[in-house]
matplotlib code that plots the C-alpha trace (Angstrom):
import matplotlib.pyplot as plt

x = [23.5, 21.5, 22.9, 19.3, 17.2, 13.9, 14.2, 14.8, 12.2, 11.7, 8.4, 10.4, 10.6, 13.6, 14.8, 12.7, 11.7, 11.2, 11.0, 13.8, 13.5, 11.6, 14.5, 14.1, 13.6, 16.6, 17.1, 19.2, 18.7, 16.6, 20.0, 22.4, 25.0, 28.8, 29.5, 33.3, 35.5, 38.0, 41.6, 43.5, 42.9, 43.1, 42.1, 38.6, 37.3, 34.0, 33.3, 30.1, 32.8, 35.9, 37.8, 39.8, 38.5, 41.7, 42.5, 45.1, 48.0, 49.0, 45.5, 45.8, 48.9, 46.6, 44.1, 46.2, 48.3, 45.8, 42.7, 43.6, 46.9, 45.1, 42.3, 45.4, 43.9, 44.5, 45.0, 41.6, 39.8, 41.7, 39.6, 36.9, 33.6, 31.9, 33.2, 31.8, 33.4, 31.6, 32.4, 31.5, 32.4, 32.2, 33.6, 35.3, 34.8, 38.6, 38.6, 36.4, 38.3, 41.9, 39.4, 38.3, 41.7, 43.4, 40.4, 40.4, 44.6, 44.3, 40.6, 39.2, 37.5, 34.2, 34.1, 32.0, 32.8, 29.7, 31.0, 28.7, 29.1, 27.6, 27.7, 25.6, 26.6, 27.4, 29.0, 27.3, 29.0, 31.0, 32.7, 33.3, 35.4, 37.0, 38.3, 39.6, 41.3, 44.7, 44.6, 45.4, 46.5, 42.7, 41.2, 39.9, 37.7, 36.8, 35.2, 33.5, 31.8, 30.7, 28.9, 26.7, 26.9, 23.5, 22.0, 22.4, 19.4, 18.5, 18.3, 19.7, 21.0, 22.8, 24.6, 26.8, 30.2, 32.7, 30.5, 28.5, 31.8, 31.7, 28.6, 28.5, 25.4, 25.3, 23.8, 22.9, 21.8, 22.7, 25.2, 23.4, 20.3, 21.0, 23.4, 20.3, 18.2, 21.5, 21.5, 24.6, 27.6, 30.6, 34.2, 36.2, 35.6, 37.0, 36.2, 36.5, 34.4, 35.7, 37.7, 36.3, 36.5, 34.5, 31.7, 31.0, 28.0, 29.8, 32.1, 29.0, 28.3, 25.1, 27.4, 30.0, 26.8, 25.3, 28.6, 28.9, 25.4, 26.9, 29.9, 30.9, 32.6, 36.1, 35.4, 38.3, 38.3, 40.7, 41.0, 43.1, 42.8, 43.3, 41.2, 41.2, 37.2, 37.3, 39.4, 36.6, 33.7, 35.0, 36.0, 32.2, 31.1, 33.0, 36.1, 40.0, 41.7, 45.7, 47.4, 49.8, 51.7, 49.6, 50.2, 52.2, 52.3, 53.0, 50.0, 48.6, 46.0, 43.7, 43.2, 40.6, 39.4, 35.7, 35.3, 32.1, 29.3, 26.8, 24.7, 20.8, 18.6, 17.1, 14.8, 11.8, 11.9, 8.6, 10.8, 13.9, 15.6, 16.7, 20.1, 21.5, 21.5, 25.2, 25.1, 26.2, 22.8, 20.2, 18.1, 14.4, 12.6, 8.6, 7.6, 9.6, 7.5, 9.3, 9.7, 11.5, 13.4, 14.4, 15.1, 17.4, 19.5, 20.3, 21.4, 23.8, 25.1, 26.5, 27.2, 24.2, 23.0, 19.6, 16.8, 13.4, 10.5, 7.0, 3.7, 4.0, 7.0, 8.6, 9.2, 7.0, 3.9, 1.4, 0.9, 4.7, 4.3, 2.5, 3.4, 5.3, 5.1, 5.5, 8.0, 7.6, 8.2, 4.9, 4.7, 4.6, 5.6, 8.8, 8.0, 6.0, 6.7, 5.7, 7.1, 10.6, 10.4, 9.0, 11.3, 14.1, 13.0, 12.7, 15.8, 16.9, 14.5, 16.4, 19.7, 18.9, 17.2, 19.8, 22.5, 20.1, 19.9, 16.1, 14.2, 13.7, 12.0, 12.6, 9.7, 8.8, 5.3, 3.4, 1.3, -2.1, -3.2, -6.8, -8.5, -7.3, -8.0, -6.1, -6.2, -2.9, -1.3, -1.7, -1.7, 0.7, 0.6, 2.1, 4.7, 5.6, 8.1, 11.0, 13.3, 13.2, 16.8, 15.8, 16.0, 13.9, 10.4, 9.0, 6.1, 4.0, 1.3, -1.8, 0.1, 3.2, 2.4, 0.3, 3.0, 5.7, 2.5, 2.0, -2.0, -4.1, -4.2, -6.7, -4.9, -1.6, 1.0, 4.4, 6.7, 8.6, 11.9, 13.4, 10.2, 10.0, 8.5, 10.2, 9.7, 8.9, 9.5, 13.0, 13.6, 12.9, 14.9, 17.9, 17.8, 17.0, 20.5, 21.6, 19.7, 18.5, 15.2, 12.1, 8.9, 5.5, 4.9, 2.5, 3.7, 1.1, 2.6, 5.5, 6.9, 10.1, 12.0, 15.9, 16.7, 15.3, 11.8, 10.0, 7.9, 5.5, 3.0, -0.6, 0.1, 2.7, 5.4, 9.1, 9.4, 12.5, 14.4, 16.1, 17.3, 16.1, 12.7, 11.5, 8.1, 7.6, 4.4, 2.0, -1.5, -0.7, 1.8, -0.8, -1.9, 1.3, 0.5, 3.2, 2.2, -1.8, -1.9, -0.8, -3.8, -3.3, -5.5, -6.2, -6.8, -7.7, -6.5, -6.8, -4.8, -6.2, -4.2, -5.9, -5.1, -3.1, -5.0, -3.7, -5.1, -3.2, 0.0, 1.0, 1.4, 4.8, 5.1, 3.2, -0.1, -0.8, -3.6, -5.7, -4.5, -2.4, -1.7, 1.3, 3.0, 1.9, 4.3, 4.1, 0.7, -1.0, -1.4, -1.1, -4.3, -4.7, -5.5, -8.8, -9.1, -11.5, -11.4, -13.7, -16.2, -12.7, -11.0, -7.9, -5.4, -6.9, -4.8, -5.6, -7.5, -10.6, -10.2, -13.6, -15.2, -16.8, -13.0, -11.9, -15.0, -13.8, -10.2, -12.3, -14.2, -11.0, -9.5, -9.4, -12.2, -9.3, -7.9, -10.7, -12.5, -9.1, -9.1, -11.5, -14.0, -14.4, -17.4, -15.8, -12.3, -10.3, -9.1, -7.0, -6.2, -4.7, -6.1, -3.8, -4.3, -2.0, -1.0, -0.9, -1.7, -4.2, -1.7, -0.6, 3.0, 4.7, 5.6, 9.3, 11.3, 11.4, 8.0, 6.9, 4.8, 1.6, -0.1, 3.4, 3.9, 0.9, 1.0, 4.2, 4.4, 0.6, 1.8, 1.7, -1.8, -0.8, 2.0, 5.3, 7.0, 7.3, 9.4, 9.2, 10.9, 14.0, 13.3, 10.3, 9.3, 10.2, 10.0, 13.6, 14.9, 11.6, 11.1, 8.4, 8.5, 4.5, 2.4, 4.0, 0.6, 0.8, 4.2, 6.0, 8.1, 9.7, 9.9, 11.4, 14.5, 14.7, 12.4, 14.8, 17.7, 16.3, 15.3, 18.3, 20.2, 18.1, 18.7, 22.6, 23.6, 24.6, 23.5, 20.0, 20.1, 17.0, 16.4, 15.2, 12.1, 11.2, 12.2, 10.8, 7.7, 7.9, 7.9, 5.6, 4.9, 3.5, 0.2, 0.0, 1.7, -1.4, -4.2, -2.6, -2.6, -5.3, -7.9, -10.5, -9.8, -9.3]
y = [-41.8, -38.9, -38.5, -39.2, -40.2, -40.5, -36.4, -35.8, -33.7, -34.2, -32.2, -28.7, -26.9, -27.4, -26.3, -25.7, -28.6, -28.5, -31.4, -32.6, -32.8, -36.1, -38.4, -41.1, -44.7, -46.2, -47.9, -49.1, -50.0, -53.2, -54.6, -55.3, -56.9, -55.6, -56.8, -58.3, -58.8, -61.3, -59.4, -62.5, -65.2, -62.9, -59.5, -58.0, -55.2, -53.7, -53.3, -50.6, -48.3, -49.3, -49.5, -52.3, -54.4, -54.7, -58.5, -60.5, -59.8, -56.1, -55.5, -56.7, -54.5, -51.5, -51.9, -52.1, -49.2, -47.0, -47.7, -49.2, -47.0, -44.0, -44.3, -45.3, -48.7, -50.7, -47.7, -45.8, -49.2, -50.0, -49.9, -49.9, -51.4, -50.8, -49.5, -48.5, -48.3, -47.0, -47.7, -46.6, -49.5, -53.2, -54.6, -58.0, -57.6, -57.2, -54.1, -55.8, -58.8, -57.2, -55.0, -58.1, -60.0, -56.8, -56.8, -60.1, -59.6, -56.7, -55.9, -56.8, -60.2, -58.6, -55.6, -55.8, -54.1, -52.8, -52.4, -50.5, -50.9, -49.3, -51.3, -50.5, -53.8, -56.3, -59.3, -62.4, -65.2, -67.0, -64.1, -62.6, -66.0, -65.9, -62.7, -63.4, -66.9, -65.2, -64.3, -67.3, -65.6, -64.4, -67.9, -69.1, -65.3, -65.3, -69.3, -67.3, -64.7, -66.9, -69.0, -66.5, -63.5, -61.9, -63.2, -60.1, -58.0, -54.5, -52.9, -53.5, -56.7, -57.8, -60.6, -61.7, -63.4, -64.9, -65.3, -61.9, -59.7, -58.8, -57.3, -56.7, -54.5, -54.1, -51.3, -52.3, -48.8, -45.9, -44.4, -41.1, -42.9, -45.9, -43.5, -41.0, -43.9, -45.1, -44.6, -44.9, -43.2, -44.1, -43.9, -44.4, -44.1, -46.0, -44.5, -46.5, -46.4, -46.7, -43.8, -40.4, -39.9, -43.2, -43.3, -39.6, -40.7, -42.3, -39.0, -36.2, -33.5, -35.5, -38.3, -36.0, -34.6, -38.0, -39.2, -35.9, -36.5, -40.1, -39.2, -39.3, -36.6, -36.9, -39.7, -40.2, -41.1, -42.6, -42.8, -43.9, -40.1, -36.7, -35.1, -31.2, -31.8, -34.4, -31.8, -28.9, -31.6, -32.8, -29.7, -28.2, -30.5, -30.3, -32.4, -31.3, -33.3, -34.2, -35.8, -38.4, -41.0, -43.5, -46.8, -47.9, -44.9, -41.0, -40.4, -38.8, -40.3, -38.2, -38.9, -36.9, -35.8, -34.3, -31.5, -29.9, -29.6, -32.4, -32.6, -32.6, -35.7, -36.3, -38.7, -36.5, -35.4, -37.2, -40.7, -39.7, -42.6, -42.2, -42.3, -46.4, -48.2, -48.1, -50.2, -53.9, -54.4, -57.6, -57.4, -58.7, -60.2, -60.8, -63.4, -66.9, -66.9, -66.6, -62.9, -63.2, -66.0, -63.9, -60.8, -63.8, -64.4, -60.5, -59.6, -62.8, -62.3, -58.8, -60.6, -59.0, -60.9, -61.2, -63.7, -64.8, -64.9, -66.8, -68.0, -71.3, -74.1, -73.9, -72.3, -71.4, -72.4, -70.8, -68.9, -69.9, -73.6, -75.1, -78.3, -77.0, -73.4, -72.3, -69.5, -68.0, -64.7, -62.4, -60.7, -56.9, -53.5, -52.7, -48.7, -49.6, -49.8, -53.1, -54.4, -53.0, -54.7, -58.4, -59.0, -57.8, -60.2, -63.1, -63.5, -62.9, -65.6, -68.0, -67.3, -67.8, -71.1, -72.5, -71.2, -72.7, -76.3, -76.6, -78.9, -77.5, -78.9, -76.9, -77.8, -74.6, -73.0, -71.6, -68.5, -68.6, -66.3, -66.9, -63.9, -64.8, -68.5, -69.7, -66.4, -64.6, -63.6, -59.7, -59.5, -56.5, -58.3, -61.1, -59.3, -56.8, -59.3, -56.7, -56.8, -60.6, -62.0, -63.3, -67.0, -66.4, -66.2, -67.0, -66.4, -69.9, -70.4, -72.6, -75.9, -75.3, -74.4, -77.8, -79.7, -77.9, -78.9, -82.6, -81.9, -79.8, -76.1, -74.4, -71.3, -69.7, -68.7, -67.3, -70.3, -69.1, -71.2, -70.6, -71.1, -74.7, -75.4, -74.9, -76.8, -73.6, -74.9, -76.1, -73.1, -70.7, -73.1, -72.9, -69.2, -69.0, -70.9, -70.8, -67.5, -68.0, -68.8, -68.1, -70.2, -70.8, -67.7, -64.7, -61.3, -58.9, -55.7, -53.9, -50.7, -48.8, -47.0, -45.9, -47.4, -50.6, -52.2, -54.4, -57.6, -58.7, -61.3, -60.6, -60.7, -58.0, -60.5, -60.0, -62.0, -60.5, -57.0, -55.5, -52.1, -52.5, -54.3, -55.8, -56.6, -59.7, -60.4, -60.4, -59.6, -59.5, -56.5, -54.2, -55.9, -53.9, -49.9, -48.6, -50.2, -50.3, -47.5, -49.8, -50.8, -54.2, -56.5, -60.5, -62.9, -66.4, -68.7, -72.4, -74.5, -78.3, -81.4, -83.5, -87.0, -87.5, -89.6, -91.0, -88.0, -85.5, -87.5, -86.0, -82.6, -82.1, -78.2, -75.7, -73.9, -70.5, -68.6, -67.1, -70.0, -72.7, -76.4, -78.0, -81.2, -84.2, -85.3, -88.7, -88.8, -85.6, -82.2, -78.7, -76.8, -73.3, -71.6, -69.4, -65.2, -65.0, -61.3, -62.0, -64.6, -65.5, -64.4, -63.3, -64.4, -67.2, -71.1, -73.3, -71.9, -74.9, -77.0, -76.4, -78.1, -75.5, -74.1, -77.1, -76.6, -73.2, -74.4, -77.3, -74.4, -71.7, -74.6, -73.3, -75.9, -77.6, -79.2, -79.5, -83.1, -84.3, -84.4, -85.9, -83.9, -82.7, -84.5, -88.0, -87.8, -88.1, -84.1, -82.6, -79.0, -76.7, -73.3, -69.9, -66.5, -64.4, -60.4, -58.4, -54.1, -52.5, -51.6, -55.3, -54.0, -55.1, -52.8, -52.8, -50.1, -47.9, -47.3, -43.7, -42.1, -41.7, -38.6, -36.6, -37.6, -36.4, -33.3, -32.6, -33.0, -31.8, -28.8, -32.0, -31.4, -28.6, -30.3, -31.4, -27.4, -26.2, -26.3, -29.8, -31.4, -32.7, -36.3, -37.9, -38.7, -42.2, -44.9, -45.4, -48.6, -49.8, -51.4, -53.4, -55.7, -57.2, -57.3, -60.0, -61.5, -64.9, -64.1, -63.7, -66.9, -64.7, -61.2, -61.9, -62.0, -58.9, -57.1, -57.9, -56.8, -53.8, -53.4, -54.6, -51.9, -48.9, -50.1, -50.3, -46.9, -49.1, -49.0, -49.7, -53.1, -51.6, -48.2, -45.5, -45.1, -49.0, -48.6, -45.4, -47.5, -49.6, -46.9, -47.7, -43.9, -43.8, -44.6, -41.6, -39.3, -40.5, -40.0, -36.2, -35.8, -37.2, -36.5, -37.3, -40.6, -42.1]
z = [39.4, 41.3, 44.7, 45.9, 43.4, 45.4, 45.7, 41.7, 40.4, 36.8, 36.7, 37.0, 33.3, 31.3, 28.1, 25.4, 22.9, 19.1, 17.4, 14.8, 11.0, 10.3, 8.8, 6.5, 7.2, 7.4, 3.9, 1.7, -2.4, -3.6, -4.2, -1.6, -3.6, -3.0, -6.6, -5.3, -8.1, -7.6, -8.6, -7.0, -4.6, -2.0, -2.8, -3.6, -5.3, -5.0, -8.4, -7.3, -5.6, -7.6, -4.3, -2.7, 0.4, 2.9, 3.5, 4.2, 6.8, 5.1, 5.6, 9.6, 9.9, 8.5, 10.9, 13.8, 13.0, 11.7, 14.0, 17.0, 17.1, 16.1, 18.7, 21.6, 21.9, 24.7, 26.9, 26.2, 27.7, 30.7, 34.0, 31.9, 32.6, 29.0, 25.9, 22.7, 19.3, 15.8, 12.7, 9.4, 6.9, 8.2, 4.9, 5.8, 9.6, 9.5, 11.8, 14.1, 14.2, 15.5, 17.6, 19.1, 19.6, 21.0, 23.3, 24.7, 24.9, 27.2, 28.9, 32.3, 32.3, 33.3, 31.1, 27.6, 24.4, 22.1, 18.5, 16.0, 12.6, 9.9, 6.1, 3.2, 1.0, 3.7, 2.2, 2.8, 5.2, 2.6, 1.2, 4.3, 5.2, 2.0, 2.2, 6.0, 5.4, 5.0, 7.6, 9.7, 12.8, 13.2, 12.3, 15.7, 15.7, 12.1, 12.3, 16.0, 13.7, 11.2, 12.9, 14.3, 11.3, 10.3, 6.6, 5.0, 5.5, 6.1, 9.9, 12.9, 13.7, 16.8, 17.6, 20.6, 21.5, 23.4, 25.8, 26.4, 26.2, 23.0, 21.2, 17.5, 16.5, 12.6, 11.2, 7.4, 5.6, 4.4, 6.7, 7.5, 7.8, 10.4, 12.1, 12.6, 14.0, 16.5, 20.4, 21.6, 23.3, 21.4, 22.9, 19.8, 16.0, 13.1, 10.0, 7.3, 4.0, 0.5, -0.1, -0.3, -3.8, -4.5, -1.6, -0.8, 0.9, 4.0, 4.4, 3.9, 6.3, 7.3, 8.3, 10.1, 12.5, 13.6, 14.7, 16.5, 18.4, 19.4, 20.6, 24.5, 25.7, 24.7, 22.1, 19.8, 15.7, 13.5, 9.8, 6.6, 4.7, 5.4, 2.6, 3.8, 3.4, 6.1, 8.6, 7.8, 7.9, 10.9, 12.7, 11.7, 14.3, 17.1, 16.9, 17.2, 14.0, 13.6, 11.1, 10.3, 8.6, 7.0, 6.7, 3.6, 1.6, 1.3, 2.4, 5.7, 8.6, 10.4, 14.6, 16.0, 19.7, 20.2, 22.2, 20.8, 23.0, 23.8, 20.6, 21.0, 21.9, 19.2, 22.1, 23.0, 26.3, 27.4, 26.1, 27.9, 29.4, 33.3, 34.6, 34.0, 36.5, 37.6, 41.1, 41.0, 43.7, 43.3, 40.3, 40.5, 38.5, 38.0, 36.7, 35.6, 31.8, 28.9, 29.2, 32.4, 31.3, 28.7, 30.7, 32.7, 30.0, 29.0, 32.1, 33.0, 29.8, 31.2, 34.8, 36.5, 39.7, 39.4, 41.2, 38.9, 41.2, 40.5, 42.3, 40.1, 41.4, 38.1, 35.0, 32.1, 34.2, 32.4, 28.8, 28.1, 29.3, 26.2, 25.1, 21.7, 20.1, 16.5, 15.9, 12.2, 10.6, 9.8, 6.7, 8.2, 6.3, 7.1, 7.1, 10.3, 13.7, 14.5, 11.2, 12.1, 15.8, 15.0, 11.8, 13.9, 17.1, 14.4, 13.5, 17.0, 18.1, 15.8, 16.5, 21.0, 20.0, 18.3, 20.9, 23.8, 22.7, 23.4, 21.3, 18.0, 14.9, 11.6, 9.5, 7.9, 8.0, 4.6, 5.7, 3.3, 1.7, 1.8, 0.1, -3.2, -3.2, -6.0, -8.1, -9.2, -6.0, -5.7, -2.0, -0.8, 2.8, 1.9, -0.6, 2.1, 4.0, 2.9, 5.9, 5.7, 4.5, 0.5, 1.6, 4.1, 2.5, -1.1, -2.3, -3.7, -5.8, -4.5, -6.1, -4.9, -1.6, -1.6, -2.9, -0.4, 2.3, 1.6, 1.7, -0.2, 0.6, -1.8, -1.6, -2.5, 0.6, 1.8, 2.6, 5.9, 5.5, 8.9, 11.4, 13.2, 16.5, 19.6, 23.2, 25.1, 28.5, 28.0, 25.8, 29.2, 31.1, 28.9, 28.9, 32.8, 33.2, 36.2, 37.2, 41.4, 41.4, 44.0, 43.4, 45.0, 46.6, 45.2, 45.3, 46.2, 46.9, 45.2, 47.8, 47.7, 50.2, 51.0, 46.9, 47.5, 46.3, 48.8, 47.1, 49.9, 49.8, 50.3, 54.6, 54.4, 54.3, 52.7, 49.6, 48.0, 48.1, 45.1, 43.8, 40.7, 39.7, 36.3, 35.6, 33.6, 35.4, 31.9, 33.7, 36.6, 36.1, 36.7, 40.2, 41.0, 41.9, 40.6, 37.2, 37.4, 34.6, 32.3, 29.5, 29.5, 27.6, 28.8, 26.1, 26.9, 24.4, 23.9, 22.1, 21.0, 21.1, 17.9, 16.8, 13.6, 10.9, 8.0, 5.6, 8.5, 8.7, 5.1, 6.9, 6.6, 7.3, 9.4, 8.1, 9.3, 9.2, 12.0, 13.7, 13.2, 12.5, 13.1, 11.9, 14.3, 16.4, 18.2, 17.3, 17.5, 16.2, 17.7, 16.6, 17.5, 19.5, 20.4, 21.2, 24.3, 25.6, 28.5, 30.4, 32.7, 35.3, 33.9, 37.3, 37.6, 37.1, 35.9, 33.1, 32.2, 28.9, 27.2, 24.3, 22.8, 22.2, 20.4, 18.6, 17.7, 16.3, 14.5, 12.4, 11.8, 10.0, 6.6, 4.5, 2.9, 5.5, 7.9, 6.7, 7.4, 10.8, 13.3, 14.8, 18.2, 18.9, 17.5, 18.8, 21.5, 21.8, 24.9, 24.6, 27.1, 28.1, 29.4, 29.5, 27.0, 27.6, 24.6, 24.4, 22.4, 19.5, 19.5, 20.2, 23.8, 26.8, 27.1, 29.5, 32.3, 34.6, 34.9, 38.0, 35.7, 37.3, 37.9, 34.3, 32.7, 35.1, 34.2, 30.3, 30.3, 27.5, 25.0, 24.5, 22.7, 20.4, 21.0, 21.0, 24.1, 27.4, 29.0, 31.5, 30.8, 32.3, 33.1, 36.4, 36.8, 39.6, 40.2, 39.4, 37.7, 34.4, 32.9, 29.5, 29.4, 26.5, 24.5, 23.4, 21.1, 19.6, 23.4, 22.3, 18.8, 20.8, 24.2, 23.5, 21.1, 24.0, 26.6, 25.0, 24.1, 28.0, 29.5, 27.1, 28.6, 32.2, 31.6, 29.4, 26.8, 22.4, 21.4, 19.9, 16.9, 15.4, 17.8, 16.1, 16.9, 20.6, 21.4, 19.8, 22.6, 25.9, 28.2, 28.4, 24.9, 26.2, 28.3, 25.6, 23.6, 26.3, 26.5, 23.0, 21.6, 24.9, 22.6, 21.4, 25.3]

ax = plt.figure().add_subplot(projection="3d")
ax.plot(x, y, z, "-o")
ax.set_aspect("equal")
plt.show()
């Protein structure tokens, strides 16, 4: 931390900038099956490598000799707070899983352990526990990782356990790929890929220099083989290497220490992150919605104090309070942005719901396609679900998706197999926990002086003091000064409460379109909801139930289903009316706040590119971050967006792919006003 970070001054020159090589994507092939050949009961081959997976207790042995011996583990994580270990090769988890036991054996009780993974072919969940049931030592851990192990997919995928202290971040991809896209600061290295010989790839110069750029000074490496190519290759980039005996053979191990220089941020300077937050001080937070519920949950998983503070006496009072929400997948391009963040947050989104115990029905939702109306399905949209796990999503013709519907559809769609509806108010609750809580009193005013932030009410008067400040506020954010510059766009939305009728009570999934209907439940539909960008006052509660809304979901109903229910003007309809927050490239706002004229003074040269000398961090409110602009999917993306946030704040690995976080700066919107002046 700056030894008085309310005199840094990021606006002075530093070094000069040029922009990286554009990587790749990270991708791997169509395929991602590890072909496992069977040899015995208990031993595997990857019949695309030719190469063994270790399992079984010889295997164990290997992997405590060789990794955790190599990279002098328990020792290198005493008195640690965090610690960070890479890997290259997940195979059966089996290096995790001693990684894990030695760390719950030996570690402080508050300290968490981040353990990357790279794994081109991951196995899916029932080979994995095939090839660990030997193991029966490891058997309480292995049924842990199970239960909550990824579908295998491609990107980044993140999943926690034993209760927040361990974090397992798998990067599915080619390794030099999904390395390039990592942030991270990794203490110790297990490199363990098929052997050389069989999987060049993993071992390639490209590889060696991305775990150089994530490396923490001093960070240590293990591995099984001492190929002379892996000693040059390793050396190139900046580590000392040793060898030694390796474990059940003639053959040698290879230990390594880093002591190359720090490689270059490949974050540019205008998204560099500040200095974590390192002080065990109160924690803030805006706003008691889903996002701040959300925000809740990250940091208590990391035993952060922290108080959630709202004008309304509960939770989930307004945009997040409806009476049940629909989480499902949208069929994005995964080569975009926003396509890499939301199929990301879905699965996510699943995995928190089921952990929370809110109410959950999983009925499945069929997104139509209705340009083509029954023609052959040529839609790229809908065929562009690619990150989605292959279960997840099929593509149905207009009778199928009928049948699959219980009504009559008129159009083809993309069956979503995982969505359901969700109770949104216990949902927040559940992750809220046992978080403090302020209610009923309106922050006005948001000040900071001597490292701590002052909320006042509109009279001036104290509500809360923090050292560090998150923003969950959705419009309101930018009643705050420090966060004003934010472009944030209201959007009034109504969602109608319809009776079931006997045609309607068929519905036996969710149907999406530009809105959606849900399954009726005790009775009555959810129908939804309406986009009104203006004719309301954005802060104010409650927003007015109107008829001429339900009168707008009656007519989005595709014609199909719309003479099956009642009318507006002949039923009994109740609806519920709240303003949602969403930004003008549909994408939320999730990270540190900068000081918006010292930034664009200071990084002004962008409007001549991105060469040049910039400064080397942007001029941030200390101890300020904001997550706002959720919009209609806030429910499917909070928990993602708070993970990613909380990460930042701490120092700790990016929980997605650079490129989707840096997506996500609030800065970006100033980067664009300087260089694009005239598009603003």
């Amino acid at each position: 931390m700056h030894a008085d970070p309310m005199k840094v001054t990021p606006s002075q020159p530093g070094a000069y900038y040029h922009p990286p090589k554009k990587t790749p994507r990270p991708t791997v092939p169509g395929n991602l099956d590890p072909r496992l050949v069977w040899n015995n009961a208990t031993s595997p081959t990857s019949d695309r490598f030719a190469d063994l997976y270790p399992c079984g207790p010889h295997g164990l042995a290997a992997a405590r000799q060789v990794f955790l011996g190599g990279n002098r583990l328990p020792q290198a994580w005493r008195d640690r707070d965090l610690f960070v270990i890479g890997e290259t090769g997940f195979g059966s988890g089996l290096n995790f899983l001693a990684t894990w036991q030695l760390w719950r054996e030996t570690a402080p009780p508050s300290a968490r352990l981040h353990y990357l993974s790279v794994e081109g072919f991951p196995l899916s969940r029932e080979q994995l526990l095939h090839c660990l049931a030997p193991c029966s030592e490891l058997a309480t851990l292995t049924k842990q990782l199970a239960e909550v192990y990824p579908p295998v997919h491609k990107g980044f995928h993140r999943v926690w356990l034993d209760s927040g202290r361990v974090a397992l971040t798998l990067l599915v991809g080619d390794a030099a790929t999904v390395l390039g896209e990592a942030e991270a600061r990794v203490d110790a290295w297990f490199l363990d890929g098929f052997a050389p010989a069989r999987n060049p790839a993993m071992w390639s110069p490209e590889v060696f220099a991305e775990i150089a750029r994530l490396s923490a000074p001093e960070a240590t490496l293990a591995t099984f083989t001492a190929a002379d190519a892996l000693h040059r290759g390793l050396e190139d980039v900046g580590f000392s290497t040793h060898t030694g005996p390796s474990f059940g053979s003639n053959e040698a191990s290879l230990t390594g220490n880093f002591l190359g220089p720090p490689q270059p941020s490949r974050i540019p300077p205008w998204y560099a992150m500040p200095v974590p937050v390192s002080s065990p001080g109160r924690i803030a937070i805006l706003g008691a919605g889903i996002a701040g519920c959300a925000v809740a949950d990250a940091l208590a998983r990391r035993n952060r104090p922290a108080v959630l503070l709202d004008r309304h006496p509960g939770l989930a009072a307004e945009a997040s309070g409806n009476p049940s929400t629909l989480v499902a997948a949208r069929p994005e391009h995964d080569d975009t942005d926003g396509g890499g963040f939301h199929d990301r947050a879905y699965r996510m989104a699943l995995a928190a719901i089921a952990r929370s115990g809110a109410a959950w029905e999983p009925c499945g939702a069929l997104r139509l396609d209705t340009e083509h109306r029954g023609r052959k399905i040529k839609s790229p949209h809908l065929e562009a679900h690619s990150a989605l796990w292959p279960d997840a999503r099929a593509l149905l013709n207009s009778k199928a998706a009928s049948d699959r519907a219980g009504i009559a559809l008129g159009a083809p769609a993309l069956w979503i197999a995982d969505a359901g509806l969700v109770d949104p108010v216990a949902y927040a609750a559940a992750l809220a926990g046992a978080t403090e809580t302020s209610f009923s009193q309106t922050a006005a005013s948001l000040t900071q002086a001597d490292g701590q932030w002052r909320i006042a009410d509109a009279s001036g008067d104290l509500i809360a003091q923090a050292e560090t400040v998150v923003l969950t506020a959705a419009q309101a954010t930018a009643a705050f000064e420090p966060a004003s510059w934010l472009p944030l766009q209201a959007i009034l939305g109504q969602l109608s409460v319809v009776p079931e009728t006997p045609a309607s009570a068929r519905l036996a999934t969710a149907v999406i379109w530009g809105g959606y209907l849900a399954p009726a439940r005790d009775g009555h539909h959810i129908l939804g909801a309406t986009h009104a960008r203006s004719g309301f006052d954005p802060l104010a509660w409650p927003q007015p139930v109107t008829h001429q809304a339900h009168e707008q979901n009656h007519q989005a109903l595709p014609p199909a289903m719309r003479g099956m229910l009642i009318s507006p003007e002949t039923g009994d309809w109740q609806g519920r009316a709240a303003v949602r927050c969403a930004m003008p490239d549909h994408l939320p706002a999730v990270g540190p706040v900068v000081k918006a004229e010292e930034f664009l003074d200071a990084f002004d040269r962008l409007r001549h590119g991105p060469r040049g000398v910039f400064p080397s961090d942007p001029p941030y409110h200390w101890g300020l971050y904001v997550m706002t602009g959720l919009g209609s999917r806030g429910i499917m993306t909070a928990v993602l967006a708070a993970e990613l946030m909380v990460s930042q704040m701490l120092g700790e690995p990016w929980p997605v792919e650079r490129r989707v976080a840096l997506a996500l700066s609030p800065s970006r919107f100033l980067v664009r006003r300087l260089r694009q002046p005239a598009a603003q």
